[in-house]
N, C-alpha and C positions, 0 to 999 in steps of 0.2 A: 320285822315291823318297823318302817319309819314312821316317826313321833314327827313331823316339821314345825308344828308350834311349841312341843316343848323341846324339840333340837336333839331330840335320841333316836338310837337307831337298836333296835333289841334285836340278833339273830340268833336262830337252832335252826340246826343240821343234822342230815345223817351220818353214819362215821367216816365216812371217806372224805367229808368236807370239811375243812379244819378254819372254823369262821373263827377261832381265837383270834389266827393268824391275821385275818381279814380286819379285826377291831383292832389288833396292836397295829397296823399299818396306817390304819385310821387316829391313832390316839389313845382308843381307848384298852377294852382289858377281856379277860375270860376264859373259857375254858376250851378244846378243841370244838364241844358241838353245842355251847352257849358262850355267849358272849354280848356285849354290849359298846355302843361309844358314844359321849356327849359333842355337842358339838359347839363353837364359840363360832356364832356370827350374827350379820345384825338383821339380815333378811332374807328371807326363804329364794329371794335371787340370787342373792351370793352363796347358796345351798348348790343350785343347780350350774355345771358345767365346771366345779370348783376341785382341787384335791378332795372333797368329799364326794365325790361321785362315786357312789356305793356301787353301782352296777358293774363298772370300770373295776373294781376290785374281784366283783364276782366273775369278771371274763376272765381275769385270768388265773384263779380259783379252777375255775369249769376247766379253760385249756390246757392247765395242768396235769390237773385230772383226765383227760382225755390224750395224754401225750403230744400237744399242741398238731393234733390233726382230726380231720372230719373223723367223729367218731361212728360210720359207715361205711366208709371206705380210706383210702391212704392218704387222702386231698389233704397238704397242705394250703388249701385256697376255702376260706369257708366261714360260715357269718354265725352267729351264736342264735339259736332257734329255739323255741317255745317246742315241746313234745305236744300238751295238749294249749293248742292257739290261745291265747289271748283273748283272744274275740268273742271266746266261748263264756266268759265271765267266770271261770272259778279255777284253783290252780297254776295257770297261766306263769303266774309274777313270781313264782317262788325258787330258790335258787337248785331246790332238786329237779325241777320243771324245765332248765336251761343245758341244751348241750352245742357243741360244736357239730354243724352238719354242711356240707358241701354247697357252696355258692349254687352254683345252678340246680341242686337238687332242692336247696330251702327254696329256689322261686319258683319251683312246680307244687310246693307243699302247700304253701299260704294257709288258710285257715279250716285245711281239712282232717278230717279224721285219720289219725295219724296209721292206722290199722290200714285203714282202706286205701292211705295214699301209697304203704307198702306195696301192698297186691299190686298195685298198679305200676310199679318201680322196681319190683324185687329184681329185674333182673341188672339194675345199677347199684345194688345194695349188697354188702357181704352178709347175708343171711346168720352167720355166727354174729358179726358184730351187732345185729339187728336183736338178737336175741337176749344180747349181753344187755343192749340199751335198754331193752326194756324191764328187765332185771333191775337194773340201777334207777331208772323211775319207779318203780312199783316199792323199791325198798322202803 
């Protein structure tokens, strides 16, 4: 949860997500799947595009986590994706929600049902890996 006007940022994880790590590189402190960091600045502009860019921390959290490739296939080429869209208004934003998926297969995805965009792709998808993803969402 980002605080912007009281300048904290609270996260929890599942275990494989070690957001300690994520708030010490930020400043602050905590435990592998809670943690926390305050932040010293004078306006929520200087928040955004700054060393504090919290999402930029979670990319490379998630790419780690994913062995720095499209976690569908081998793609070293590939943009960090929403499982359930955004658009959809609930879940979206969260850092278990976020994985690495293949350039031109996130721009067929856009804001569909992620089930349904499979059937529609399986046959560009390693179906193990498919299965594992959504394991690791659901956890």
């Amino acid at each position: 949860m980002i605080d912007a006007n009281n300048r904290k940022i609270s996260m929890r994880s599942k275990p494989n997500i070690d957001v300690g790590e994520i708030a010490k590189r930020l400043g602050g402190g905590g435990h592998k799947n809670a943690a926390g960091v305050e932040f010293n600045y004078e306006s929520i502009d200087d928040f955004h595009g700054s060393k504090y860019s919290l999402f930029r921390f979670y990319q490379v959290s998630i790419i780690e986590r994913f062995s720095g490739q499209c976690a569908l296939t081998n793609s070293k080429k590939f943009t960090v994706d929403h499982f359930i869209p955004v658009s959809w208004g609930h879940g979206g934003l969260t850092i278990e929600n976020v994985y690495p998926l293949d350039a031109s297969l996130n721009s067929c995805k856009r804001h569909k049902n992620p089930f349904v965009w499979f059937e529609a792709n399986h046959d560009k998808i390693n179906e193990e890996r498919w299965n594992a993803l959504v394991s690791y969402i659901a956890e």
